[in-house]
N, C-alpha and C positions, 0 to 999 in steps of 0.2 A: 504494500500500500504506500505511496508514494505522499508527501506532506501536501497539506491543503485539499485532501480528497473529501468530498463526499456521496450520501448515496443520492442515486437517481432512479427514478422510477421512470421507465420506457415503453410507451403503450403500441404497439408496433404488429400489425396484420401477414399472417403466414397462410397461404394458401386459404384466402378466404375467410382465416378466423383470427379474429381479435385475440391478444395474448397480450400480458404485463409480466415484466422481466426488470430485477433490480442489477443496477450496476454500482459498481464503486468506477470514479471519475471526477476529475478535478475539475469539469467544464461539465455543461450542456454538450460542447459540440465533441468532447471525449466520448460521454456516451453515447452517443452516434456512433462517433467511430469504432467503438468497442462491440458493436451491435452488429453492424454492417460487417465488420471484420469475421462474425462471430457466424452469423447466417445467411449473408453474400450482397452483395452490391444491389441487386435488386429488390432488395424487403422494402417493405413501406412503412417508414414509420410515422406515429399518427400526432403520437406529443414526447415529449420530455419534460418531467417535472422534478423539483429535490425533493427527495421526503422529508421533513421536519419530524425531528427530533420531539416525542411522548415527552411532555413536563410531567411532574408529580406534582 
């Protein structure tokens, strides 16, 4: 895990079906790339969000 990371939630369409996949990434456009890199250049992805951190 490299400094300044956090997670990202990646909401991203694989053969017709909507899926959410978390990544560790220090950007928006890391997990993109982490994504892409991960299930091929032609995936669709739909958003990218940071998940925020559960307070007590």
């Amino acid at each position: 895990m490299r400094c300044g990371s956090k997670c990202f939630i990646v909401e991203l369409e694989i053969e017709g079906e909507k899926q959410r996949k978390s990544v560790t990434a220090r950007t928006p456009v890391d997990a993109r790339k982490t994504i892409r890199n991960e299930y091929g250049k032609g995936i669709e992805i739909i958003s990218v969000l940071e998940e925020k951190k559960r307070g007590g």
